[in-house]
C-alpha positions in Angstrom: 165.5 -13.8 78.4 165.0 -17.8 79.1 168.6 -18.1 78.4 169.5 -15.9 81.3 167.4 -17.4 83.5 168.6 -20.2 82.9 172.3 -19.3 83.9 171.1 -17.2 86.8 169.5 -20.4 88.0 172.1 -22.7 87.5 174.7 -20.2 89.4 171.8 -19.0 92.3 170.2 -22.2 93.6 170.3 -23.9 96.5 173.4 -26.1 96.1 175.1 -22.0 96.4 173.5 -21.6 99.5 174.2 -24.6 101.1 178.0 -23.9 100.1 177.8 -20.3 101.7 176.8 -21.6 104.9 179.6 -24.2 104.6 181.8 -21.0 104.6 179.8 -19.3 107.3 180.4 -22.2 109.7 184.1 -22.6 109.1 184.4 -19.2 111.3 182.1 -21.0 114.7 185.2 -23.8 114.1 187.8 -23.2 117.2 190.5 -24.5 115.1 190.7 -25.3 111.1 193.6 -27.3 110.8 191.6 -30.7 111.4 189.1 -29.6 108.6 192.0 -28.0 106.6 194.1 -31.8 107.0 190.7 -33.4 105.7 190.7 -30.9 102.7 194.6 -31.6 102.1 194.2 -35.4 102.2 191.2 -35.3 99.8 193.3 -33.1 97.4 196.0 -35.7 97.5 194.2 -38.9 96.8 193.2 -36.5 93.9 196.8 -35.9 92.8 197.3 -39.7 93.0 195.1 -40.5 90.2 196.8 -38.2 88.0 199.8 -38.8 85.8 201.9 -35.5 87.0 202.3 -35.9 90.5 203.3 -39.9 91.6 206.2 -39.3 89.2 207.1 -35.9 89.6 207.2 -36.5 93.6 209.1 -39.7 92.9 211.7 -37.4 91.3 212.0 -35.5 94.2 212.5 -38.7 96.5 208.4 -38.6 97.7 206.2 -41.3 97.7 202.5 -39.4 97.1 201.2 -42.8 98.2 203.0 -42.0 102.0 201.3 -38.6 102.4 199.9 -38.8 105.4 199.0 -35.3 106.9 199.4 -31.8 106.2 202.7 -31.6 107.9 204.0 -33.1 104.6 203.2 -30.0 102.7 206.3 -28.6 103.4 208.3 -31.1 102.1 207.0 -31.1 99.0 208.2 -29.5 95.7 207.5 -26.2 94.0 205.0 -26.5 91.0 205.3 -23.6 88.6 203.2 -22.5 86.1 205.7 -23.6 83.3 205.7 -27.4 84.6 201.5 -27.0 84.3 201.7 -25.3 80.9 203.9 -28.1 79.8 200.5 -30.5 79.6 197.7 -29.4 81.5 196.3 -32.5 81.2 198.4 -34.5 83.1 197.3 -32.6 86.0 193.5 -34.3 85.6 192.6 -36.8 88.5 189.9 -38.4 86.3 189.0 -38.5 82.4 187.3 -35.6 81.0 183.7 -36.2 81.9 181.0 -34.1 80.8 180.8 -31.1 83.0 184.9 -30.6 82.9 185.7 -27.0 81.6 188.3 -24.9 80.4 189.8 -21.6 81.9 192.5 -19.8 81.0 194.8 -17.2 82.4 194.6 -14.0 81.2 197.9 -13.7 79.5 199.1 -10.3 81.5 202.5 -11.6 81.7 202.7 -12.8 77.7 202.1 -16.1 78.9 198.6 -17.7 78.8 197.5 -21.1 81.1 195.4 -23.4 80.2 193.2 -25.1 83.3 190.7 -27.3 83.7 187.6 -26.4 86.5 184.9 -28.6 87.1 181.4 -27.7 88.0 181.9 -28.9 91.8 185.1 -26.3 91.7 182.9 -23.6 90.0 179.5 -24.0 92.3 182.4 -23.5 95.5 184.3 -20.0 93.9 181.2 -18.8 93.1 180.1 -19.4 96.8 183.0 -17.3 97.9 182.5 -14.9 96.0 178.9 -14.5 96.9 179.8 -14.8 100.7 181.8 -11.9 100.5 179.4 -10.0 99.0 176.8 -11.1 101.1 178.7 -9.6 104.0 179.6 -6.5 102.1 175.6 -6.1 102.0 175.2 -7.0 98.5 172.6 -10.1 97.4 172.0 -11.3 93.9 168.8 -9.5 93.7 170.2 -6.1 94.4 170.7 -3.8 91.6 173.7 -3.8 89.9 175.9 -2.8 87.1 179.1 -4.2 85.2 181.1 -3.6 82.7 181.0 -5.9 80.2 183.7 -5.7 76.8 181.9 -8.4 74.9 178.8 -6.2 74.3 179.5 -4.8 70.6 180.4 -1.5 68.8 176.5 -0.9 68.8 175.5 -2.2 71.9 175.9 0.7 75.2 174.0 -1.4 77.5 172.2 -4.6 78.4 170.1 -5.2 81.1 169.6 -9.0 82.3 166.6 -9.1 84.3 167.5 -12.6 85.9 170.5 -10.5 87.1 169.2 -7.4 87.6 172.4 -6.3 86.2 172.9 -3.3 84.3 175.8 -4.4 81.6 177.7 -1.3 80.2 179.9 -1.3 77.2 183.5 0.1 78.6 184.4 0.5 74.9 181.7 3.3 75.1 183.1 5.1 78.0 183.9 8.5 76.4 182.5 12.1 76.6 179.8 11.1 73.1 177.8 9.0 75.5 178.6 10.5 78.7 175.1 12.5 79.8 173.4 9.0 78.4 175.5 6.8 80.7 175.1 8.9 83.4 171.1 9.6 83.2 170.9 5.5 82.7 172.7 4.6 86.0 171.2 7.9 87.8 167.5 6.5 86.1 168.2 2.7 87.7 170.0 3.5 91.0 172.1 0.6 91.3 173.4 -0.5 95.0 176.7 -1.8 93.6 179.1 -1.3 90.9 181.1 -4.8 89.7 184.1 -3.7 87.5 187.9 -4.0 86.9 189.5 -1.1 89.2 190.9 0.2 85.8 187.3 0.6 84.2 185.6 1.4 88.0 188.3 4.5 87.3 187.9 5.5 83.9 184.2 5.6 84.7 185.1 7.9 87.6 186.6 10.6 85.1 184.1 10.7 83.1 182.0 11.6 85.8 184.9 14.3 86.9 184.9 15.8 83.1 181.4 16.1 83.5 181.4 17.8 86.3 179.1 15.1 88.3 179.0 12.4 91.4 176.7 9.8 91.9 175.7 7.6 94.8 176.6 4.0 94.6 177.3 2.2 97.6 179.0 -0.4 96.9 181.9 -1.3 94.4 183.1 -5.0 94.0 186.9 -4.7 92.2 188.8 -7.5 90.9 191.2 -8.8 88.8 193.7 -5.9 88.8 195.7 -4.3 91.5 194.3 -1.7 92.6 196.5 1.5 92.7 196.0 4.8 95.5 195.3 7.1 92.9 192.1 4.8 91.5 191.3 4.3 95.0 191.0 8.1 95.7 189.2 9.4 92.3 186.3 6.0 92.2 185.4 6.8 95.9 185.3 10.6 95.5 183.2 10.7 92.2 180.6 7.1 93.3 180.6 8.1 96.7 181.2 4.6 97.4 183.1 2.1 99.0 185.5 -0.1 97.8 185.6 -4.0 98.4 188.7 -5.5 96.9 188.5 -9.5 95.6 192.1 -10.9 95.0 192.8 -13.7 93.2 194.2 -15.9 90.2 192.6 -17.8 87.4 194.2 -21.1 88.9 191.6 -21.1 92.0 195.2 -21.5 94.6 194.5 -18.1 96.3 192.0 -15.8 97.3 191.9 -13.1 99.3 189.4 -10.1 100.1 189.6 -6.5 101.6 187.7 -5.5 104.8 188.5 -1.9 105.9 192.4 -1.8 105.5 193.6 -5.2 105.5 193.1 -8.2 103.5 192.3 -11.9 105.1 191.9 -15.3 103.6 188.7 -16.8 103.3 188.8 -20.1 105.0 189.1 -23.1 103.7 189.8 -21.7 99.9 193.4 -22.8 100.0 196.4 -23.4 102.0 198.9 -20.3 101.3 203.2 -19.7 102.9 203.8 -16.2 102.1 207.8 -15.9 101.0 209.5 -12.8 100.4 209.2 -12.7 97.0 206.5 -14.9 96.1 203.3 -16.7 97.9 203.0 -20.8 97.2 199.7 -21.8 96.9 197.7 -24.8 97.3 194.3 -25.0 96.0 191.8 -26.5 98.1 188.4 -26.1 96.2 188.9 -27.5 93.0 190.1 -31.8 93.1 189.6 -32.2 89.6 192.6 -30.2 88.4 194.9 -30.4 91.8 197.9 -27.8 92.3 200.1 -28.4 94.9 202.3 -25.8 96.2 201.7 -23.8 93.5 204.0 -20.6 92.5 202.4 -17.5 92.5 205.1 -14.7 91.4 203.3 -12.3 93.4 204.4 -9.9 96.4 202.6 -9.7 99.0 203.1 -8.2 102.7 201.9 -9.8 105.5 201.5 -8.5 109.3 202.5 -11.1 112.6 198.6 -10.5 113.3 195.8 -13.8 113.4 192.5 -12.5 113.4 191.1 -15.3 115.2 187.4 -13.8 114.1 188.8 -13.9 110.6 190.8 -17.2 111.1 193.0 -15.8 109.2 196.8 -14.1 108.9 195.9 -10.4 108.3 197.2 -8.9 105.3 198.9 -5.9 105.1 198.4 -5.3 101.2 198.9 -6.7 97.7 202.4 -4.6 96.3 201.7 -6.5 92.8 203.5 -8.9 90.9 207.3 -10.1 91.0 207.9 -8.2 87.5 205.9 -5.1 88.7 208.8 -4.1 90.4 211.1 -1.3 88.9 214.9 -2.8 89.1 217.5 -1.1 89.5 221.3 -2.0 88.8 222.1 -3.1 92.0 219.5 -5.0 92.1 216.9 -2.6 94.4 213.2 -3.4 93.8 211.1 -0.5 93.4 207.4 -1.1 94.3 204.6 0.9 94.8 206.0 3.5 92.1 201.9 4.2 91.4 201.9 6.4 94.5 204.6 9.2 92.9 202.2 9.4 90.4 199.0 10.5 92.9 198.3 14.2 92.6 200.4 15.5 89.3 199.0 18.4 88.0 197.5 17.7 84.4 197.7 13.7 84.7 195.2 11.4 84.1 196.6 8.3 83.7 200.0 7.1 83.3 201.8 3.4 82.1 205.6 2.9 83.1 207.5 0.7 81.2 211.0 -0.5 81.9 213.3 -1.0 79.2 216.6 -2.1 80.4 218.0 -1.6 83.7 218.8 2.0 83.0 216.0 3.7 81.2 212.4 3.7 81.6 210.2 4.7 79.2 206.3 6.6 80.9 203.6 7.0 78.6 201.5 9.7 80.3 197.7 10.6 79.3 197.3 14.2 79.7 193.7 15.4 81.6 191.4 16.9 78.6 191.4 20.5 79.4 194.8 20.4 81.4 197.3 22.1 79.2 199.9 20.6 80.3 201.2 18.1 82.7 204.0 18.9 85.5 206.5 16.1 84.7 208.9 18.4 86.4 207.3 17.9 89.5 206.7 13.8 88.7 210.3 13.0 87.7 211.4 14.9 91.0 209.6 12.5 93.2 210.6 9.7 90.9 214.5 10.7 91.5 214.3 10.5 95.0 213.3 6.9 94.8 215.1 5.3 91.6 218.2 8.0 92.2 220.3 9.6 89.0 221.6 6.5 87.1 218.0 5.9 85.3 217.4 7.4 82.1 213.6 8.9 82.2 211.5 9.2 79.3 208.1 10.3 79.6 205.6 10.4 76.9 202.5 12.0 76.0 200.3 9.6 74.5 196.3 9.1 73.8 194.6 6.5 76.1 193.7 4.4 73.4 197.5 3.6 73.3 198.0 2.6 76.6 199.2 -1.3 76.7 195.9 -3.9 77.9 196.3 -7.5 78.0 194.5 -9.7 75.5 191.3 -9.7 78.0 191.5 -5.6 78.3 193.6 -6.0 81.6 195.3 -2.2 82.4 199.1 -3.0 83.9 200.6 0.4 85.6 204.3 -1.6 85.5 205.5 -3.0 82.3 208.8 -5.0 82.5 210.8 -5.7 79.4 213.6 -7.0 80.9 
């Protein structure tokens, strides 16, 4: 009990208030590129001091030391995630004071990152994230629940009063303890749900299997793309609405959802959105500076500037580079998750791609469905990946679906 009060204070205090009205008054700004060229400048004196950048810029015929506004950031080289993995530490633009933490990737792509975050860095995402939720209607005193995987086997919930946070185990989500979930959250009436889409959604059929709906207003996803067909079952079965946080364990980019668009929040970072990538510069954490950062990342972008927003609007997240289905020629096949909405008998489904000609679709059948109409699936599947792909779908338990080593659900599995 002390201990969580303890970490609620140190993450809900005034130095998080002060930060959220920071954000607040970036938006009464007319213009952010003076504040944005201050941010830049500071994130470069940063970069000076470390041991990656003066030589790594040299290479590419820069002086760092002749940076002189954010004009420059064009010319500057790509930073990828392999050049950081390398040595983290080279990135560092001081010693490693007290205070200086680790944070890794989550390894979704088979390839974990090591980075460093410093408290400063922390207090400011945690800001952001609050400010969006703030302005979704949520405050930290509102009743809430989460997921949580590191509760144990024996552990269903935990309730952290400082929070007043319902934890649930997602291990536990299964018909045994379905009527006891579902009294709990009836019993506590939470405002919000906080979850990973793919755990907001496997929550959602269990309500569906028990033939139930609740009421929660809110629900805060992150951490996963969200796909239609989770979309459609979590706000049927909640009777809530979704508010979609994008972003990357590196701190370069963030972005959040407001009706059917996505905007930056200002001041997070400086992002150029490229046709198959986005290259991000992080602007909140100085400790562990990336510059023109490569995010392998797709997505699409309108021609629109919200000036309320100050921000480019964003038309939606498509995924990651290697979420793409491709073909021989070469074709990129996004959005494959929407063939899938409304299959007869499906519940969940994982698509892997094997080589270039054959994928291999583990499909979860629905528990009383008999069957599930692949005939149907594979139809609407031809008409986008044509004739030349071999097909092989799959019945398997849910269990056996492919997570990440953090319990990240990935619909798109490229092996090649």
């Amino acid at each position: 009990m002390i201990k969580d009060k303890l970490k609620y204070s140190l993450r809900h205090n005034f130095f998080l208030e002060k930060e959220i009205k920071k954000i607040d008054a970036y938006f009464k700004l007319n213009t952010l590129k003076e504040t944005q060229n201050q941010a830049f400048l500071k994130l470069i004196k940063a970069a000076q001091k470390t041991t990656f950048y003066p030589k790594f810029y040299k290479e590419n015929g820069i002086d760092i030391y002749k940076i002189s506004s954010l004009d420059d950031l064009p010319k500057l080289p790509v930073l990828t995630k392999a050049m950081v993995k390398t040595n983290p530490k080279a990135f560092l633009s001081k010693k490693m004071p007290i205070g200086i933490i680790k944070g890794f990737t989550s390894g979704s792509t088979g390839s974990p990152l090591m980075v460093y975050r410093d408290l400063k860095a922390i207090l400011k995402e945690n800001a952001y994230v609050w400010w969006y939720r703030n302005n979704c209607g949520l405050t930290s005193k509102d009743r809430k629940i989460s997921f949580r995987s590191d509760l144990n086997r024996t552990s269903l919930f935990k309730f952290n009063k400082a929070e007043n946070t319902l934890y649930i185990s997602p291990n536990h989500l299964n018909k045994e303890n379905a009527r006891q979930i579902i009294d709990k959250v009836k019993d506590f009436a939470p405002k919000a749900l906080i979850s990973y889409p793919s755990t907001a959604y496997n929550f959602a059929l269990l309500l569906a299997k028990e033939n139930t709906k609740l009421k929660i207003p809110l629900t805060f996803t992150s951490s996963e793309n969200i796909l239609g067909f989770q979309r459609e079952k979590i706000e049927q079965l909640l009777t809530t609405t979704i508010f979609d946080w994008y972003g990357n364990a590196e701190r370069t980019i963030a972005l959040y959802s407001e009706n059917d668009a996505y905007y930056e929040p200002p001041l997070y970072a400086i992002t150029e959105y490229k046709q198959t990538e986005v290259i991000t510069t992080g602007l909140i954490n100085t400790t562990f500076p990336l510059i023109r950062y490569q995010v392998n990342d797709l997505i699409e972008t309108t021609s629109t500037y919200s000036a309320t927003k100050k921000s480019v609007e964003i038309k939606s997240i498509v995924g990651r580079l290697e979420d793409a289905i491709v073909l021989k020629d070469g074709t990129r096949i996004n959005r494959l998750n929407r063939d899938f909405t409304g299959i007869e008998g499906l519940q969940k489904a994982q698509v892997i791609q094997v080589s270039l000609d054959k994928l291999c679709i583990n499909l979860v059948k629905e528990e009383e469905a008999k069957t599930i109409a692949t005939n149907i699936l594979e139809a609407k599947l031809r008409k986008r990946l044509g004739d030349e792909v071999e097909i092989e779908f799959q019945v398997i338990l849910e269990k056996d679906l492919i997570t990440s080593a953090s319990g990240k659900y990935k619909f798109v599995i490229s092996k090649i």
